[in-house]
DRENTOR-825376 format. One record per residue (C-alpha): residue in three letters; x, y, z; residue number from 1. Coordinates in nm, 2 decimals, decimal comma. Layout:
% DRENTOR-825376
{r "ALA" {X Y Z} NUM}
...
END
This chain:
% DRENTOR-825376
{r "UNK" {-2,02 11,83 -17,23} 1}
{r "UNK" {-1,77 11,97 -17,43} 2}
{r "UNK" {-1,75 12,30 -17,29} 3}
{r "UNK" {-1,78 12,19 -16,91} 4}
{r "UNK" {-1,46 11,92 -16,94} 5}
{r "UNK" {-1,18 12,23 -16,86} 6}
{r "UNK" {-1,39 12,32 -16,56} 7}
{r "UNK" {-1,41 11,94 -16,43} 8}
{r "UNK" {-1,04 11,93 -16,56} 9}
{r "UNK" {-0,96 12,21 -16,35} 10}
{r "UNK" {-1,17 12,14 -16,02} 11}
{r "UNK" {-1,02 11,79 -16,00} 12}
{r "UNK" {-0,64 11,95 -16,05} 13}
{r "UNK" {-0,74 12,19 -15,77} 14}
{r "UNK" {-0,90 11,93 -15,51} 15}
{r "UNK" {-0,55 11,69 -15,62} 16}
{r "UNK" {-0,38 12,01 -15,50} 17}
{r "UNK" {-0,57 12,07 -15,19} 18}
{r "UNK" {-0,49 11,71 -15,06} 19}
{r "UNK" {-0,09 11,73 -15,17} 20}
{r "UNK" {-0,06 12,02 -14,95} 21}
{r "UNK" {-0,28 11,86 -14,66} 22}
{r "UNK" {-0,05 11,54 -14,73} 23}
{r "UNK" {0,26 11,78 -14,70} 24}
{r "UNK" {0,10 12,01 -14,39} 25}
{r "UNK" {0,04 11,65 -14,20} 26}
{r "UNK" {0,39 11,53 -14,25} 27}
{r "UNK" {0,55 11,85 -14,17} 28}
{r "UNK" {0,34 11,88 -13,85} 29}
{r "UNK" {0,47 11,52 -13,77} 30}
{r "UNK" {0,79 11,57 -13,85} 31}
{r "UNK" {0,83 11,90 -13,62} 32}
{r "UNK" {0,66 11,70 -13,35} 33}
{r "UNK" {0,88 11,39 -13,33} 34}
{r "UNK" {1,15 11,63 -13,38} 35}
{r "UNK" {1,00 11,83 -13,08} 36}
{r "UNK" {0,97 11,50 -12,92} 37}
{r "UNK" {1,24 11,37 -12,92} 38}
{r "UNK" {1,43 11,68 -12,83} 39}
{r "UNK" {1,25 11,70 -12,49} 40}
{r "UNK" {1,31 11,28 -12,46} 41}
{r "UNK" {1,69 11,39 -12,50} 42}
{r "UNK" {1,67 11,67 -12,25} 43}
{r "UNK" {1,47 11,45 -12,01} 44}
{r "UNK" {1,79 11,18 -12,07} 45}
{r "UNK" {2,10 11,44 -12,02} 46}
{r "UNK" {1,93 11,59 -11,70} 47}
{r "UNK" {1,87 11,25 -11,55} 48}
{r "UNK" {2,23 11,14 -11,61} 49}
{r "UNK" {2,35 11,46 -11,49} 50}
{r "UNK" {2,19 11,44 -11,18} 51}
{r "UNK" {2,28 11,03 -11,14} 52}
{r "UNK" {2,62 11,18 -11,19} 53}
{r "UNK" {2,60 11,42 -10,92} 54}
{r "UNK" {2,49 11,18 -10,67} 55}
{r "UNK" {2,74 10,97 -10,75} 56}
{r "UNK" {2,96 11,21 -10,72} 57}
{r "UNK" {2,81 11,31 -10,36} 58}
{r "UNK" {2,81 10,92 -10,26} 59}
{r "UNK" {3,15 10,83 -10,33} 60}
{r "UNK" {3,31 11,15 -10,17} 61}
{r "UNK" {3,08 11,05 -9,89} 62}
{r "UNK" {3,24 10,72 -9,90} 63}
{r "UNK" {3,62 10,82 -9,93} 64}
{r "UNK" {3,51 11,06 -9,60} 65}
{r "UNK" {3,39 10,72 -9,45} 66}
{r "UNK" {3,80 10,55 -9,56} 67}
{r "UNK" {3,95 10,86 -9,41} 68}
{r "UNK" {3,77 10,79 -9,07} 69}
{r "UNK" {3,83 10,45 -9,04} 70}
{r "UNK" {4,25 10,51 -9,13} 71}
{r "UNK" {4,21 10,78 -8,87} 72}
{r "UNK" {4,10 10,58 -8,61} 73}
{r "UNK" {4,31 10,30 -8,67} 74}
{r "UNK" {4,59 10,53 -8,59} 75}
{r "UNK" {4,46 10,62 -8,29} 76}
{r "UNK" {4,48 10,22 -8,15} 77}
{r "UNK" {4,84 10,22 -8,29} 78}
{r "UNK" {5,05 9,90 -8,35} 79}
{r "UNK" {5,10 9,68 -8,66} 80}
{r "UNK" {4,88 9,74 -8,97} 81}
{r "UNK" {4,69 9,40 -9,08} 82}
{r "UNK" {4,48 9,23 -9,27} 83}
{r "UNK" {4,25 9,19 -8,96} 84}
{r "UNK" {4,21 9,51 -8,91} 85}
{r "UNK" {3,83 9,67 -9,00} 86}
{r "UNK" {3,98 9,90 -9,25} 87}
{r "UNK" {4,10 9,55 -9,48} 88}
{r "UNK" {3,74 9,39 -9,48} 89}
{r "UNK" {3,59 9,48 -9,81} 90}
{r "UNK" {3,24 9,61 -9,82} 91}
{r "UNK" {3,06 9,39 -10,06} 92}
{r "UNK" {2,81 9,55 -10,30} 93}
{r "UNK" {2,50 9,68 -10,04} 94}
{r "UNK" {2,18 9,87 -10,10} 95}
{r "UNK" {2,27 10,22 -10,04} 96}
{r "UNK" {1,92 10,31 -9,79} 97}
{r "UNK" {2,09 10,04 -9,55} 98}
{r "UNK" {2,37 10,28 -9,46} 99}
{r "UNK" {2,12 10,58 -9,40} 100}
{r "UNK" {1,96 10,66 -9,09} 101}
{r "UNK" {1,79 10,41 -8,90} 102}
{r "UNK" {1,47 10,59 -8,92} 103}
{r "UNK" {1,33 10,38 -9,22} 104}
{r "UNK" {1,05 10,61 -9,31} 105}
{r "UNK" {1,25 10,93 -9,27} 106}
{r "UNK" {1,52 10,74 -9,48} 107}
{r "UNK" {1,26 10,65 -9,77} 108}
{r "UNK" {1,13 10,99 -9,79} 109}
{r "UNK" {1,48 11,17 -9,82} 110}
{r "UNK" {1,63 10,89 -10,09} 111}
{r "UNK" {1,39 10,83 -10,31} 112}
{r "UNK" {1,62 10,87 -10,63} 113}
{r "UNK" {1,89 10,63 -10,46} 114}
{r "UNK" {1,68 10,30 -10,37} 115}
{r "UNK" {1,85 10,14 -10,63} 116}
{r "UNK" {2,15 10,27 -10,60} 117}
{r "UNK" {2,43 9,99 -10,47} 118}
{r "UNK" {2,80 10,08 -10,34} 119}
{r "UNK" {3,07 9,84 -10,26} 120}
{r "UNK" {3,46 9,92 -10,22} 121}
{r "UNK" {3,80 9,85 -10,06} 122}
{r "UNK" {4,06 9,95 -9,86} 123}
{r "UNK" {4,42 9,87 -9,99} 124}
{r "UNK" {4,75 9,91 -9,82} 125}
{r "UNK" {5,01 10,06 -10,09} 126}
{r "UNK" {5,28 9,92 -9,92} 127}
{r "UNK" {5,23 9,58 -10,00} 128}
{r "UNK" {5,37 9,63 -10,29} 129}
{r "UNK" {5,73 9,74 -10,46} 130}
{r "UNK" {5,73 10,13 -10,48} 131}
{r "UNK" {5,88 10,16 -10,85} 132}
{r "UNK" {5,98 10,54 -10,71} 133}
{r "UNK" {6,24 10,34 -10,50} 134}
{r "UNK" {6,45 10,24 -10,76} 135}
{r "UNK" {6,61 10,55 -10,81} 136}
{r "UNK" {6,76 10,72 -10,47} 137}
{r "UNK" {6,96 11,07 -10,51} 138}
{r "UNK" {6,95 11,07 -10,89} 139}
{r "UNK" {7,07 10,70 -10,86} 140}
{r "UNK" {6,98 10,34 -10,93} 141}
{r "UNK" {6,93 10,19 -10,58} 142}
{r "UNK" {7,10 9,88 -10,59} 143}
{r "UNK" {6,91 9,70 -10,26} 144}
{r "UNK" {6,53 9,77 -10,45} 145}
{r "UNK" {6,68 9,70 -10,87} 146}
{r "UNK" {6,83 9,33 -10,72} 147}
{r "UNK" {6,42 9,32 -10,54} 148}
{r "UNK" {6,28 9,42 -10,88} 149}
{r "UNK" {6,51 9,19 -11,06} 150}
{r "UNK" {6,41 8,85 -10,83} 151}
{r "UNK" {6,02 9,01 -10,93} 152}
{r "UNK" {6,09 9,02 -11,28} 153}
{r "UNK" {6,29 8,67 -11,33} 154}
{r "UNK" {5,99 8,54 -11,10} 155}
{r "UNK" {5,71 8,61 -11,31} 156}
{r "UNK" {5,90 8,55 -11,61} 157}
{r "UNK" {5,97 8,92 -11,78} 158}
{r "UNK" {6,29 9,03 -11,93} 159}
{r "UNK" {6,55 9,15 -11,76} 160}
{r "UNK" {6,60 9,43 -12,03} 161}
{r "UNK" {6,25 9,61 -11,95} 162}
{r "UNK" {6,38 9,61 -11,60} 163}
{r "UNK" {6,75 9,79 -11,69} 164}
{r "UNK" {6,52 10,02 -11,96} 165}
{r "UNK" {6,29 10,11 -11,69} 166}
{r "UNK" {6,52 10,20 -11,40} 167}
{r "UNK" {6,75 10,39 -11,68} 168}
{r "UNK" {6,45 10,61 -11,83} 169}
{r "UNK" {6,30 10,67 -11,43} 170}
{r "UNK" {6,63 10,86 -11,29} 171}
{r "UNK" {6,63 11,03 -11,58} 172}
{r "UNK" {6,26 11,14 -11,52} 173}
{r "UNK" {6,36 11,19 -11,19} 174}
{r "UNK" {6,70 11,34 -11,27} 175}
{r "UNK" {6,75 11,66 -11,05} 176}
{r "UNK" {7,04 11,80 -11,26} 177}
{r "UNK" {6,99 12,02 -11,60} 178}
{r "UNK" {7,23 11,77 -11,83} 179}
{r "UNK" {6,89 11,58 -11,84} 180}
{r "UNK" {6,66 11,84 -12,03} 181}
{r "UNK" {6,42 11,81 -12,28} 182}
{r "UNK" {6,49 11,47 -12,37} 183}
{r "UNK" {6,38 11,34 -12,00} 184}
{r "UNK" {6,08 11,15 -12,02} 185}
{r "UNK" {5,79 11,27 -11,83} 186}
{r "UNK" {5,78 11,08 -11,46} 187}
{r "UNK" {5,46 10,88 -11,44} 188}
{r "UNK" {5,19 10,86 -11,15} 189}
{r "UNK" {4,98 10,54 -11,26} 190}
{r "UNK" {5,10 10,25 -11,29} 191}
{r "UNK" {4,95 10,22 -11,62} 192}
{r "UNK" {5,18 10,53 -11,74} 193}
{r "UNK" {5,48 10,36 -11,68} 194}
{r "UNK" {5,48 10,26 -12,03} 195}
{r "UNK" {5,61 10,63 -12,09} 196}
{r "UNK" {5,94 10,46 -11,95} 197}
{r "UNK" {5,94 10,21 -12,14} 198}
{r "UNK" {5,81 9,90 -12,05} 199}
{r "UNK" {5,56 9,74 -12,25} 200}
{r "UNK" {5,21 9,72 -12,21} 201}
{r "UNK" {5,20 9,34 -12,15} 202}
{r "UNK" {5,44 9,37 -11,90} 203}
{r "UNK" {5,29 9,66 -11,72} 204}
{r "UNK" {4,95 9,47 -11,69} 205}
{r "UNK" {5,17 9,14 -11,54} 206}
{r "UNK" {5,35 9,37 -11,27} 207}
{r "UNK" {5,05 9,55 -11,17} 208}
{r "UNK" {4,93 9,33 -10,88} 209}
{r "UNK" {5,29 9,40 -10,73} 210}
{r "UNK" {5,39 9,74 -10,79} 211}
{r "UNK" {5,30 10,11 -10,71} 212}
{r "UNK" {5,42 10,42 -10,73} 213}
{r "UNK" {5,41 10,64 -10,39} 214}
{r "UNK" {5,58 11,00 -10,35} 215}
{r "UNK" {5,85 10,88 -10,10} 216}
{r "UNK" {6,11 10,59 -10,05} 217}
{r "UNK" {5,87 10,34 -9,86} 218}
{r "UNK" {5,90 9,99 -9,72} 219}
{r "UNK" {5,75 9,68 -9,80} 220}
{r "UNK" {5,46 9,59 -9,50} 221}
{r "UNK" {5,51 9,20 -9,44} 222}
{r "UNK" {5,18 9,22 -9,27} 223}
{r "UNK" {5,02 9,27 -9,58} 224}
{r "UNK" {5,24 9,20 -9,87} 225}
{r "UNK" {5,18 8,93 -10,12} 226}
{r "UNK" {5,45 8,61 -10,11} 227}
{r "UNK" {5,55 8,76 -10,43} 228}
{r "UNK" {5,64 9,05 -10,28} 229}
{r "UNK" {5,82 8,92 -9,96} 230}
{r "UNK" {6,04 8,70 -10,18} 231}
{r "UNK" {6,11 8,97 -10,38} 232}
{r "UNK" {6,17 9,23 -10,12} 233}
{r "UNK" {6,44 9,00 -9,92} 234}
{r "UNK" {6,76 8,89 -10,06} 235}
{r "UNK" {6,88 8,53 -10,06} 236}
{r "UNK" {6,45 8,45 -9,94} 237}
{r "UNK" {6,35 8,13 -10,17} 238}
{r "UNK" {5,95 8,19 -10,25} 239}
{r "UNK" {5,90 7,87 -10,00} 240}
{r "UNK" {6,00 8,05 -9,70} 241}
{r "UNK" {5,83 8,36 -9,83} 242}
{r "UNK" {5,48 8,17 -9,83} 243}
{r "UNK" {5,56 8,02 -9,52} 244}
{r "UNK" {5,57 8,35 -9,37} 245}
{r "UNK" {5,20 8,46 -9,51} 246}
{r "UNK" {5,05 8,16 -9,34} 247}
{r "UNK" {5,14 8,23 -9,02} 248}
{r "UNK" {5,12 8,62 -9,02} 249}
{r "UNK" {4,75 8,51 -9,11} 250}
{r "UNK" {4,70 8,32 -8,80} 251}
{r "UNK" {4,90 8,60 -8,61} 252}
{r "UNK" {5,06 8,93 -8,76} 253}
{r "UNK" {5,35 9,01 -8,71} 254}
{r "UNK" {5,36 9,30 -8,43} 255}
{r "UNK" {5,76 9,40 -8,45} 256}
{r "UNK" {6,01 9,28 -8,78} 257}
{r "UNK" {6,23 9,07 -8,53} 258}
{r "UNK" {5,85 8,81 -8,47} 259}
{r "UNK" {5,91 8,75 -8,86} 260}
{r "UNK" {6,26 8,72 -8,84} 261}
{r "UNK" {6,19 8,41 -8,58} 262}
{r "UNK" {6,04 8,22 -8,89} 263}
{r "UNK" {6,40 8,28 -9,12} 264}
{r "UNK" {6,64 8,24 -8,89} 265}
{r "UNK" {6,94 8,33 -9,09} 266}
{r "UNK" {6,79 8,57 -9,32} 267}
{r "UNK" {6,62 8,76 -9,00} 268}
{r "UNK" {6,90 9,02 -9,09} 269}
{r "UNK" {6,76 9,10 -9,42} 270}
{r "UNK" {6,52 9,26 -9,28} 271}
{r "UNK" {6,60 9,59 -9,27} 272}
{r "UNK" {6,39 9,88 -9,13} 273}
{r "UNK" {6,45 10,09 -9,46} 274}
{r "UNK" {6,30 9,78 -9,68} 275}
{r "UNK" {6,05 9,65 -9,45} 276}
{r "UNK" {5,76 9,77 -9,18} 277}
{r "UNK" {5,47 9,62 -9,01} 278}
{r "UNK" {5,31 9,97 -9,01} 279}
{r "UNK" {5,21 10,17 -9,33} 280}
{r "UNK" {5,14 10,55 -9,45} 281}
{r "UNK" {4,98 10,49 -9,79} 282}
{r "UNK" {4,68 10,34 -9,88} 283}
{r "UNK" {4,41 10,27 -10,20} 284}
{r "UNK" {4,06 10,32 -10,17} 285}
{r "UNK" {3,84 10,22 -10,42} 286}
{r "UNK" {3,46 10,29 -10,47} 287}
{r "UNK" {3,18 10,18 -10,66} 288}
{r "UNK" {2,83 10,29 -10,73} 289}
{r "UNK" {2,56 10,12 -10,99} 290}
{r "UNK" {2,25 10,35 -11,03} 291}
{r "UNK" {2,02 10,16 -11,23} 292}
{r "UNK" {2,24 10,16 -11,55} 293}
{r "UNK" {2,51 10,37 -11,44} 294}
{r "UNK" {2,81 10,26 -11,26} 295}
{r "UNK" {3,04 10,51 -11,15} 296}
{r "UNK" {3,42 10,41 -10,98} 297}
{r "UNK" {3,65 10,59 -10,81} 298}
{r "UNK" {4,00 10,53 -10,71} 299}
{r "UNK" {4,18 10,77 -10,42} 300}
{r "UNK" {4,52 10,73 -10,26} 301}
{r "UNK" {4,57 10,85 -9,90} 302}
{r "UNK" {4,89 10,95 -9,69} 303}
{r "UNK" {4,83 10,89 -9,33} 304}
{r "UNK" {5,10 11,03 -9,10} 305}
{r "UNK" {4,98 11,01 -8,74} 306}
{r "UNK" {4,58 11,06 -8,73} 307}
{r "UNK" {4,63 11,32 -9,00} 308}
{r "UNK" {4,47 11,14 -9,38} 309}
{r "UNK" {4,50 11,33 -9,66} 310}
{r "UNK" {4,37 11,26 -10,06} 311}
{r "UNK" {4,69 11,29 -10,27} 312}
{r "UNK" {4,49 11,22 -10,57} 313}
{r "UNK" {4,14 11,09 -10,69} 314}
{r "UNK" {4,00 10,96 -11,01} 315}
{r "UNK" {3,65 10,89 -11,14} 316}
{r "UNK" {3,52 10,67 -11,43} 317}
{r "UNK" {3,21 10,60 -11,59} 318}
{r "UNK" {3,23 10,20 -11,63} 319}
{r "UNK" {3,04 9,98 -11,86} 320}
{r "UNK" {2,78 9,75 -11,65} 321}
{r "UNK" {2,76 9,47 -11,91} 322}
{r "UNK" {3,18 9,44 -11,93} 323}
{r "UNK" {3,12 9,46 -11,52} 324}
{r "UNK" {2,91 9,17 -11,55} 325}
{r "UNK" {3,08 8,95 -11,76} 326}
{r "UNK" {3,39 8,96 -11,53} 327}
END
């Protein structure tokens, strides 16, 4: 027994052996084929939201084709610009197949990927709003839109000093002469950028409802402006009158400045074809998609002069659906 122990010893050491390395071979193999796994899983994930993205991409540039139409043919009818008109009526979020072609079967065959895919959006006219790019006119404050930004700021409440800091740092962003140099601060775009000039974020967010920022001097559409706005936009106005004048241009718009100047009597004077229209050039278009998990927005603005529409600019975002939902 003696002599046959180191051979047991041995084969014992060797079979313990043998089953380590099947222990290690099996986990390895494991190991390399959830790695494999989930490598592919990954790929499978990136390609499908590259391809959601794509189609969204396709949808919505569909959709801003869809605005430019509309704006073009509401040019062709002419007259006032309104809230009655088709372009104002939001389109509430739809199932996409229900814009597609009437053939329902062709339809299914040729959108498979988009069933679930939803799209909703709005038209918005710009010029219901103060253009912030008015408040500086040949490298100078205008003093007819800072006293119409001043009865907006004292109206909702916000210093008066953002208002002076603001119109001081935008002609120097908008300075045409050299004195102004490095030190200029860049001009903004977004309403959100105006903090570049500025004002702070707080206030930014309180003004936004009201304000824009268009490339040319524009005037304030009483067809379509806020109460807010009209108060603001006419000097001596109390916000009483102003709100009168929204409730009837919503039973009838206005179709000239002078029918609104019938409802102000004194004050008809005030408005002034350089501060006020009935007729606008710039407008908003927003879009929306939600593909299964993904929800994709776009904003575009649009310069309409005569049937011609042009994009000046366009932005897409990825939004979260759950912070969507609990709006």
């Amino acid at each position: 027994m003696t002599g046959s122990s180191p051979h047991a010893g041995r084969a014992r050491a060797q079979r313990g052996a043998a089953l380590l390395a099947a222990m290690l071979t099996v986990t390895l193999v494991a190991t390399f084929a959830a790695a494999a796994l989930w490598q592919q899983w990954r790929n499978v994930e990136v390609e499908t939201a590259e391809r959601a993205r794509v189609q969204a991409a396709w949808v919505l540039t569909g959709a801003l084709d869809w605005a430019r139409l509309i704006l073009r043919e509401d040019a062709r009818s002419g007259g006032a610009d309104h809230l009655a008109e088709p372009w104002a009526v939001p389109l509430k979020e739809a199932r996409l197949s229900s814009f597609l072609a009437a053939d329902q079967d062709k339809a299914a065959d040729n959108t498979t990927d988009m069933q679930d895919a939803f799209l909703s959006g709005q038209i918005t006219d710009l010029q219901s709003r103060l253009n912030v790019f008015n408040l500086v006119n040949n490298n100078q404050v205008s003093e007819p839109d800072f006293k119409a930004f001043a009865k907006l700021f004292e109206l909702l409440g916000l210093p008066p000093q953002q208002l002076m800091t603001l119109a001081g740092n935008l002609r120097l962003a908008l300075s045409t002469e050299s004195s102004a140099g490095a030190a200029a601060p860049l001009a903004p775009q977004r309403v959100e950028q105006l903090v570049w000039l500025g004002l702070s974020p707080q206030v930014v967010a309180v003004l936004q409802p009201y304000i824009t920022l268009l490339p040319a001097r524009t005037p304030v559409n009483i067809n379509t402006a806020s109460a807010e706005v009209i108060y603001a936009s006419v000097p001596g106005l109390e916000l009483a009158d102003a709100q009168r004048l929204v409730a009837e241009r919503d039973r009838a718009h206005f179709r000239t400045l002078s029918d609104a100047g019938k409802l102000i009597g004194d004050l008809a004077s005030r408005l002034s074809e350089g501060q006020h229209a009935v007729a606008t050039r710039f407008f908003e278009v927003y879009g929306r998609l939600r593909l299964e998990q993904t929800v994709v927005q776009e904003r575009s603005v649009l310069q309409r002069d005569g049937i011609d529409v042009k994009t000046l600019w366009r932005e897409r975002g990825v939004a979260d659906p759950a912070a969507q939902a609990s709006r």
